[in-house]
N, C-alpha and C positions, 0 to 999 in steps of 0.2 A: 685275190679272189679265192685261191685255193687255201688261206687261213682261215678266210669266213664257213667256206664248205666245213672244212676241219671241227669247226666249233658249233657248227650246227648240228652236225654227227653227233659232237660230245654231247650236246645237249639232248638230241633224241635220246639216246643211250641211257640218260640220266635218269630220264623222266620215264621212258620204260621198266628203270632198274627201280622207279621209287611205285611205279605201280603194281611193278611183280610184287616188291615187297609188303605192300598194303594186302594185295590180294592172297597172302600166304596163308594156310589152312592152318588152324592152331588144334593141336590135340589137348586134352584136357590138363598135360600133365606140362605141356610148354606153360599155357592160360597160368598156370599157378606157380609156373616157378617165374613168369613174367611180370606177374601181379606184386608178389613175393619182392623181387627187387626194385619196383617200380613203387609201391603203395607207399605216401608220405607217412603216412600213420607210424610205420616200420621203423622207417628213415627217423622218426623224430625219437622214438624209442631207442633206437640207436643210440641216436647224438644223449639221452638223458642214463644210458647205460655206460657212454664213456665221462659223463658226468660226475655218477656215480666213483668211476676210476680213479676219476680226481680225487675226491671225497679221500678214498680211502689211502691212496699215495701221502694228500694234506697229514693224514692221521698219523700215517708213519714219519716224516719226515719232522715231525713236531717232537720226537725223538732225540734227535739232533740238536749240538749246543748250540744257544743261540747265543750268538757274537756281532758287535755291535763296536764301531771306530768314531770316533771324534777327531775333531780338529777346532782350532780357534784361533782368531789373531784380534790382540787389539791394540790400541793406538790415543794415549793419554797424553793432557796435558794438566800442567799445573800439579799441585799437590799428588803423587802415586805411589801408591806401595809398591815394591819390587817382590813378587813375591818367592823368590829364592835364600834373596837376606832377610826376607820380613821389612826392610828400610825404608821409610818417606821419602820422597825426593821432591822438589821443585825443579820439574825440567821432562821433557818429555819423553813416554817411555813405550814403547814395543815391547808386547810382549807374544812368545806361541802356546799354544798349550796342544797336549796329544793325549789322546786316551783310547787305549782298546782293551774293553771286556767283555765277558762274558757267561753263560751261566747253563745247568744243565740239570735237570731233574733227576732225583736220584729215585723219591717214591711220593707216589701221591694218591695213594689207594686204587693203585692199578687203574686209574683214569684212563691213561692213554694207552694200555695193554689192551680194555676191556673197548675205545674207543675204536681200536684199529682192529677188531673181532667185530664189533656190529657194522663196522663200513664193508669188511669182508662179506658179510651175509646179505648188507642190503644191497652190495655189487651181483650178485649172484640169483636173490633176488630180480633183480632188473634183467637180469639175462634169460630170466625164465620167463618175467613179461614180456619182455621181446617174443619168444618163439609161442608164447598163449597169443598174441595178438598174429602169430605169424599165421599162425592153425588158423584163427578164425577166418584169416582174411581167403586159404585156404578152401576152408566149408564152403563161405560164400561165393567164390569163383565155382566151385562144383558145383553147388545150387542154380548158380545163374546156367551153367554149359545146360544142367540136364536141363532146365525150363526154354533153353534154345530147342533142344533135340525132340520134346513135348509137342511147341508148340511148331517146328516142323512136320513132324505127324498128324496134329492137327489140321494146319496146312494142306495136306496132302489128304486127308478123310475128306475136307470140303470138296476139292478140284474134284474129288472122284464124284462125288455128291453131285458138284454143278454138274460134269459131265453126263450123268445117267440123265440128269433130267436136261439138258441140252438135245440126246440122244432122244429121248419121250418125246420135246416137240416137236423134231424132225419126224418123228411115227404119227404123231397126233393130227400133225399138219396134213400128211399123205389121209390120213381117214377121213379127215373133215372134207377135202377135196374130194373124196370118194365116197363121200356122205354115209359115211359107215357110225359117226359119232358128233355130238351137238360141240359148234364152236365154242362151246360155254367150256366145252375141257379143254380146249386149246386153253384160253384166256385164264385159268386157273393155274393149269403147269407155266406157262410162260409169269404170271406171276411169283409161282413158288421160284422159279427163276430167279428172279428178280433179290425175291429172299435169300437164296442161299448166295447170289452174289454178294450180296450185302455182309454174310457171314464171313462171308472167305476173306474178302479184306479187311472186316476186322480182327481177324486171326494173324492173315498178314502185318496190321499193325500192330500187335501182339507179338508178332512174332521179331519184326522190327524194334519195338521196345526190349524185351532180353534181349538181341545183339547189343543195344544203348548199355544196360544194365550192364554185361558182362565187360564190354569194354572201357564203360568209366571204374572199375575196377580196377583193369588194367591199366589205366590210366593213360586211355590212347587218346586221343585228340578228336576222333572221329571214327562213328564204325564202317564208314563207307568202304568198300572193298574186303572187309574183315569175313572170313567165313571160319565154319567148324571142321575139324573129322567126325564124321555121323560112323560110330564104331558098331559092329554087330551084339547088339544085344539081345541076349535070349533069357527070358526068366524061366525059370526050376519050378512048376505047379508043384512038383513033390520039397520044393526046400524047406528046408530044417534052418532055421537059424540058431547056427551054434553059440552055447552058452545059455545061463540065465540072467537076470539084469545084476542079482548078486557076485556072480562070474566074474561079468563085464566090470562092473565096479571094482573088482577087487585088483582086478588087472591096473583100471586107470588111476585110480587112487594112489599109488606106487609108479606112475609114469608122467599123471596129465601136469604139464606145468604150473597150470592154474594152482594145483595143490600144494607144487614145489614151493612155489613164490610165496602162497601164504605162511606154510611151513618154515621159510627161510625168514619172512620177515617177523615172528611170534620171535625167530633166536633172538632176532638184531633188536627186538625190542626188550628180549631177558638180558641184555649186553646192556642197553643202553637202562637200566634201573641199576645193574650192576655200576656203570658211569656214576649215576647219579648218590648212589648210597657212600660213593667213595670220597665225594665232596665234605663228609663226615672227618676224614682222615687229616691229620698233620702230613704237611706237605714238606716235602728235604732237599733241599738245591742245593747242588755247587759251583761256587762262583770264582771267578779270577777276573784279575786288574790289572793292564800295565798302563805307568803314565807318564809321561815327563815335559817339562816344559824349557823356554830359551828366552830370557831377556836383554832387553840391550836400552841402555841410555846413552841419551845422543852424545851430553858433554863429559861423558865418564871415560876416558883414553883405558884401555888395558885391558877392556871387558873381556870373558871367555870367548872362546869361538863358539859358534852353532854346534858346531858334532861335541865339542867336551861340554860344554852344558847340557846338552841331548842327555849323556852321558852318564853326567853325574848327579842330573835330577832323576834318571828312574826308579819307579817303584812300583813293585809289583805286590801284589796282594791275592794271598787263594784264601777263603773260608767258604760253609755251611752255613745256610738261611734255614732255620724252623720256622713253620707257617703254621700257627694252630689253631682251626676254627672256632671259634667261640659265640659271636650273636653278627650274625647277617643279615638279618631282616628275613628269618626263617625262610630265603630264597633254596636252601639245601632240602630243608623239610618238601618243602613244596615241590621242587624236582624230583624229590621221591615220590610223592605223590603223583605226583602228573602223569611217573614212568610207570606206577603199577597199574593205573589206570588203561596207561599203553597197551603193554603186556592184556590186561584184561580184555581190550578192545581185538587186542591182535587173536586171541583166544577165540572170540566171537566169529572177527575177518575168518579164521581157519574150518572153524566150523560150518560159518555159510557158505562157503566155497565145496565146501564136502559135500551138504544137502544138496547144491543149486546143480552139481555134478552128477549125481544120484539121480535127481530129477529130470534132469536133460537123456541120460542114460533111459531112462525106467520110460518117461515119454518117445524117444525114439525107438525103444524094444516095442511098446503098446503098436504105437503109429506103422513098425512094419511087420507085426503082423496083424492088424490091421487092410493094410494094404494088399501083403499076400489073399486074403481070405477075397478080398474085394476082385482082388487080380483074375482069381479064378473062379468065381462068378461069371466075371466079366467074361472072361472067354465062352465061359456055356451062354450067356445069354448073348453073344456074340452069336456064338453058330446059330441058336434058332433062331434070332433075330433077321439074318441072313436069309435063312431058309423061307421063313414067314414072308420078307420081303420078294424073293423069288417069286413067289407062289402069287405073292398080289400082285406085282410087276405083271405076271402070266394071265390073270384074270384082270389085270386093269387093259392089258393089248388087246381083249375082243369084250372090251365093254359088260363086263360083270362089276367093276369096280369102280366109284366116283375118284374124282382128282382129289379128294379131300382123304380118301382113307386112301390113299396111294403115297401123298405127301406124309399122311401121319406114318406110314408104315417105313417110308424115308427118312424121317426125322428121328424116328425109334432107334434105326439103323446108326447115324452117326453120332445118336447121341451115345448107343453100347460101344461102339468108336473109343468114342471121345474120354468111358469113362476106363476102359481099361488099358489104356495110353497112359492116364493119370494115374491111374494105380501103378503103372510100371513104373514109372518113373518115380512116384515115391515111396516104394518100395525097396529100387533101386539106392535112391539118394540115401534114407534110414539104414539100410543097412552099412553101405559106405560109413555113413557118421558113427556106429556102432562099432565097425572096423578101424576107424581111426581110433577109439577111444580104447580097442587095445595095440594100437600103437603100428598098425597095417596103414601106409600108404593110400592115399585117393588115386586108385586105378582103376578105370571102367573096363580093362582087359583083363580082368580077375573075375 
């Protein structure tokens, strides 16, 4: 009895321990570096980086002589040559044979110099796609957080929303009972009720979807239990965003991977025309032989022993092999071809990658300021917005005001809410992304 207690313990324990851990609050900078280890994308990039590795190890080690052993036995009858005497025999004859050579390149138009320099580059290459794919994954975990912390704000304009007008039918209700006002305005606010309930949960389901978003990022199983750090954020009406997009550019362009990687692979493609032009060249090996063999006839009494024939068959042989191209079915021609073409392509690759950077930049500068300009609108039509709302609130409580321009003057309210939340926050986000692309951390504590 007192084992079962024991293990029942352990298991509350467990299950409390797995629901703290579910409900653990993630700040933006855990979310990305969680994502970061977690995201398969990564992981596959990974494994095609140590691929790579391979690649370029193969290149090197084909350096190396290649050496090659034999062995043979065979087992005749009737009519056999011995092939030690050269002699016929009628009778049956064993024989071994042993051979180890091998051979080594001496030059072959720097093929596998020029080989093991493009597998260099396009390893290196692959490391930069790695942390370009790392970034993005990155951005979009920060995109998802703020679009959680948006639409919690959101969230929270409704509930105040429904509340005011919760507030109103309980007043409304008191008049109509004291027949101060027609139940037609009860019936109207407890409609707009209705309405704005209706909003609030689909913001909540909104708001439930970015949780989804942010956490199949992370690659969690379920958001259930998952919450954020909601950080104090205050935007600068007077900020400046430093820099111009040509600035910015000049920064990332000399940082951003993306650039790296194209840049690396334009080398591995000048390497790999270099490969290809070298197939023109006479090629120079050197080679060595050793071999020997061991006969034995059955009815021949006196034959050598295995180790003195071993012995006195060996032969060893070292020369030099010239390989000099000549007509191959213009396959040389054509891998030249093919590589300039490469090159050419890679040329292009490097370029769009520069524009498509440029533009991402110059779109993110536009969009946050943009956003600032928006921001601080937002706020002035905030305050009168406000104010306006007061004032009808005050003349809708002794009937100057119908339900309809009381609701409209509430609706006016969350929707200047609504839009400079939205501004904040992509404002926010643009310049983050702007900060990253000169190589500043995604920190919403900055």
């Amino acid at each position: 009895m007192k084992k079962i207690l024991i293990l029942i313990f352990t298991c509350l324990l467990s299950s409390q321990g797995l629901i703290f851990s579910q409900q653990k609050v993630w700040s933006l900078e855990e979310c990305i570096k969680y994502a970061i280890e977690n995201n398969i994308q990564i992981k596959q990039q990974a494994i095609q980086t140590e691929v790579q590795n391979n690649s370029l190890d193969l290149a090197k080690l084909i350096l190396l002589p290649n050496v090659n052993g034999q062995a043979s036995y065979s087992y005749s009858f009737g009519r056999a040559l011995d092939q030690n005497t050269y002699q016929f025999f009628n009778q049956t004859l064993q024989s071994d044979y042993f051979y180890l050579g091998g051979s080594m390149p001496v030059f072959n138009g720097l093929q596998y110099y020029n080989a093991i320099q493009k597998n260099k580059y396009l390893v290196l290459a692959s490391q930069q796609d790695l942390q370009d794919i790392s970034d993005n994954v990155a951005l979009n975990v920060a995109l998802a957080y703020l679009q959680i912390l948006l639409n919690k704000e959101l969230v929270t304009a409704n509930e105040n929303q429904l509340n005011i007008t919760l507030q109103q039918i309980e007043k409304t209700r008191k008049l109509v009972v004291a027949g101060s006002v027609a139940k037609g305005n009860l019936l109207e606010i407890e409609a707009q009720a209705a309405q704005e309930e209706l909003s609030l949960i689909t913001q909540k389901n909104l708001l439930e979807t970015s949780f989804l978003t942010l956490t199949q990022f992370l690659e969690l199983k379920t958001p259930s239990g998952f919450e954020v750090v909601v950080p104090e954020i205050n935007v600068d009406t007077n900020a400046v965003i430093s820099g111009n997009i040509d600035d910015i550019y000049a920064i990332a362009e000399k940082n951003r991977p993306e650039i790296k990687s194209s840049e690396l692979k334009l080398t591995a493609s000048e390497y790999g025309l270099k490969m290809a032009k070298g197939g023109r060249s006479p090629i120079v090996s050197l080679n060595y032989s050793l071999n020997s063999r061991y006969t034995y006839l059955t009815n021949q009494p006196g034959i050598e022993s295995f180790n003195n024939q071993i012995k006195n068959n060996k032969n060893e042989g070292v020369g030099l092999t010239l390989n000099i191209p000549i007509l191959n079915g213009w396959q040389v021609n054509k891998n030249i071809s093919n590589s300039k073409l490469n090159v050419e392509s890679s040329k292009y690759a490097l370029e769009g990658t520069q524009k498509q950077l440029y533009k991402n930049i110059q779109q993110a500068y536009t969009d946050a300021v943009a956003a600032l300009k928006k921001y601080n609108v937002s706020l002035k039509a905030i305050a009168s917005t406000e104010e306006s709302f007061r004032y009808t609130e005050q003349k809708f409580n002794v009937g100057m005001v119908t339900p309809v321009d009381y609701n409209a003057a509430k609706t006016q309210l969350l929707k200047s809410q609504s839009d400079m939340a939205q501004a904040k926050y992509e404002f926010i986000f643009k310049t983050k992304v702007l900060d990253f692309y000169k190589g500043i951390p995604l920190n919403l504590n900055q």
